[in-house]
C-alpha positions in Angstrom: -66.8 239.2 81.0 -64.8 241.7 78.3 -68.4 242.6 77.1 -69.8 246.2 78.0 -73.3 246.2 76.1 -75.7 244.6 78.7 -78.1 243.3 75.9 -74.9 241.7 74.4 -74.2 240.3 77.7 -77.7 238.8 78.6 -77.3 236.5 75.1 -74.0 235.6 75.4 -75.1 234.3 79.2 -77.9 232.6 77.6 -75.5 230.9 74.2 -73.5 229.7 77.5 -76.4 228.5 79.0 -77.1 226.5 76.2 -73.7 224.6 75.3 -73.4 223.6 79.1 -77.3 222.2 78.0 -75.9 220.8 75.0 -73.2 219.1 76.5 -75.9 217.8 79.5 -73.9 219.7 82.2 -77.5 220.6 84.0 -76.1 222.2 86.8 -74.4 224.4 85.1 -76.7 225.5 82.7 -79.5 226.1 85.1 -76.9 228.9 86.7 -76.8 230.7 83.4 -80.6 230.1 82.4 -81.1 231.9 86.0 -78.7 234.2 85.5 -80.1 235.3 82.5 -84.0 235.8 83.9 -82.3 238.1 86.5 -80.3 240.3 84.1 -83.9 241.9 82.5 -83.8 240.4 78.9 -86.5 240.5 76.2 -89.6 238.8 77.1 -88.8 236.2 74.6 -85.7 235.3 75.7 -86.7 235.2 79.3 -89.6 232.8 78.5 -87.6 230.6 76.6 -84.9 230.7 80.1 -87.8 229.7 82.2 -88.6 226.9 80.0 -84.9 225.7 79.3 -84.3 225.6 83.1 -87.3 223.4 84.1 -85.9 221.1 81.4 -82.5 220.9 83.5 -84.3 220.0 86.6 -82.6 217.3 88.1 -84.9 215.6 90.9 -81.8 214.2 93.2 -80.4 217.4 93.4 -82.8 220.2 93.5 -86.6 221.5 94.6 -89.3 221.4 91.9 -92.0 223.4 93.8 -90.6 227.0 92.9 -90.2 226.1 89.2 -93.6 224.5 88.8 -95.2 227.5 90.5 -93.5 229.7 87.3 -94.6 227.6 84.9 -98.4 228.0 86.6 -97.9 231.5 86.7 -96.9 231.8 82.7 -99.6 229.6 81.8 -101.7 231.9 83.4 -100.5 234.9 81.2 -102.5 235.4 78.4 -99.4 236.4 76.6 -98.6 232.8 76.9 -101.6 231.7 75.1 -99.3 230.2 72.1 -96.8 229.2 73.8 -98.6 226.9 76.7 -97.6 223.6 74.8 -94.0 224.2 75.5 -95.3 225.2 79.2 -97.0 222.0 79.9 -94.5 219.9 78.4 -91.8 221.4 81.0 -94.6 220.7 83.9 -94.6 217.3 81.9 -90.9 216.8 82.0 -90.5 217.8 85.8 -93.3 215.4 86.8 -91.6 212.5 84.1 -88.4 213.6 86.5 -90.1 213.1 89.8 -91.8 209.6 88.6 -95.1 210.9 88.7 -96.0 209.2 85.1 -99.4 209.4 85.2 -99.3 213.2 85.5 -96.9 213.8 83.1 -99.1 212.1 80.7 -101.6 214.4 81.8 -99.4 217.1 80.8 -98.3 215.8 77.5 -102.1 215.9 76.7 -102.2 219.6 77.7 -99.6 220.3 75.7 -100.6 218.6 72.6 -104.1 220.3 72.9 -102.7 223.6 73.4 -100.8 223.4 70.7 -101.5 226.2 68.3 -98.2 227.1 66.2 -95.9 225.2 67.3 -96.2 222.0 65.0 -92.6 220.7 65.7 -93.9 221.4 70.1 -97.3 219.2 69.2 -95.2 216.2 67.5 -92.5 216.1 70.5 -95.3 216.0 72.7 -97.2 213.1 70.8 -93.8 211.4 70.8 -93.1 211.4 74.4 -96.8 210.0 75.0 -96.4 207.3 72.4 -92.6 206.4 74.3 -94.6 206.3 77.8 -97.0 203.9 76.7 -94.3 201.6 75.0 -92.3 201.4 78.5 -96.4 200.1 79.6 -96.4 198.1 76.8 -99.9 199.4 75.7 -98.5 199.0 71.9 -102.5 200.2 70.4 -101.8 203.6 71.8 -98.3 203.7 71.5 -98.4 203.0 67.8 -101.7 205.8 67.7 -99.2 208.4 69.3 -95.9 207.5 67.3 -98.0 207.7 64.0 -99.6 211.1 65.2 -96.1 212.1 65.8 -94.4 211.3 62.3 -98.0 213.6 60.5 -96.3 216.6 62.8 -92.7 215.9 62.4 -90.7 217.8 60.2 -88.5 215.4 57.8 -85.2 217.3 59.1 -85.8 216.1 62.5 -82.9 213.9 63.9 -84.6 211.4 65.1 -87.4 211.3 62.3 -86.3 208.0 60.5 -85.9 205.9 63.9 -89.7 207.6 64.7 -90.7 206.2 61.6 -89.1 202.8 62.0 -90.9 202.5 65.5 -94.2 203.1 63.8 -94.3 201.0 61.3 -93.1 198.1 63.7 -95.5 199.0 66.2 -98.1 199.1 63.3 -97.0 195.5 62.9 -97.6 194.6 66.6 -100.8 196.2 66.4 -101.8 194.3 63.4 -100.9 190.9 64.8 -102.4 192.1 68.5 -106.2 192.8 66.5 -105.5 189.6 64.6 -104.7 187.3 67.8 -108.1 189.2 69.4 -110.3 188.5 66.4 -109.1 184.6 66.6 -110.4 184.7 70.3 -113.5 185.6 69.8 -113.9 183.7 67.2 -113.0 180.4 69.4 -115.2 181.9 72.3 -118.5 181.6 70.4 -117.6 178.4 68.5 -117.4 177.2 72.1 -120.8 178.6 72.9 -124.1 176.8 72.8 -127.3 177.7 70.7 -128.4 178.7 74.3 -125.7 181.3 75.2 -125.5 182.5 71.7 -129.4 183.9 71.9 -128.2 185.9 74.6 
């Protein structure tokens, strides 16, 4: 409020924006992530507002159609070209939000083929996929995402050692899974006849 510079103004909105994010007040950091698109800031800065406030989207309590329709509109932009990972991973996060799994695994695909400079965007993305099909249970593709995660990770990443626990259990799983399958079929043509077997 004691600020007179209107650039100065427009990042101190968007610094505020971000605490109330960091401290998962979403209601309030959506205000100042809109409240900084509205006050004409850089075109960087307004893009990464846009993105931060479809991450706050909170299904009980607000409408998803506008924001969706933005995030369309930027990934239509061909100034967006580099940047349309962290586009779809938004549209991925709203429709995760909204229960809509399927599509937001859609999305996280997107994103992850998009990806062009973004390493630490394409790794997230992979990591979100490989935690969707855990909750399913498909461990196979979980463990292929988590493990396509940990190549893109950086090391300084909070979460990287619990990433790379998950892996290498799931690696595990998968192991014993391709073992337990091979036994099968193994069994399934021991039980067979000469007959069936020439077929």
């Amino acid at each position: 409020a004691l600020t007179k510079k209107k650039r100065l103004r427009t990042r101190y909105t968007y610094i505020l924006a971000q605490l109330y994010e960091e401290m998962g007040n979403k209601t309030k950091a959506s205000q100042y992530y809109t409240i900084v698109t509205k006050k004409n800031p850089t075109y960087e800065m307004e893009f990464n507002a846009k993105i931060n406030l479809a991450l706050q989207y909170d299904a009980e309590t607000a409408n998803s159609e506008g924001l969706k329709k933005e995030l369309r509109k930027m990934a239509r932009d061909d100034k967006n070209i580099d940047y349309l990972d962290r586009i779809y991973f938004a549209l991925a996060e709203i429709a995760l939000e909204e229960g809509e799994k399927q599509q937001a695994k859609e999305y996280f695909q997107f994103s992850v083929q998009n990806s062009t400079v973004n390493s630490k965007q394409k790794a997230i993305s992979y990591l979100r996929l490989g935690e969707l099909f855990f909750e399913e249970q498909n461990y196979v593709k979980a463990e292929a995402y988590y493990d396509s995660s940990l190549s893109f990770l950086p090391e300084d990443f909070e979460d990287y050692e619990e990433v790379k626990s998950m892996r290498n259990s799931l690696g595990d799983v998968v192991e014993d899974l391709n073992t337990i399958a091979f036994e099968d079929s193994v069994q399934r043509l021991a039980g067979m006849t000469e007959a069936e077997l020439d077929l």
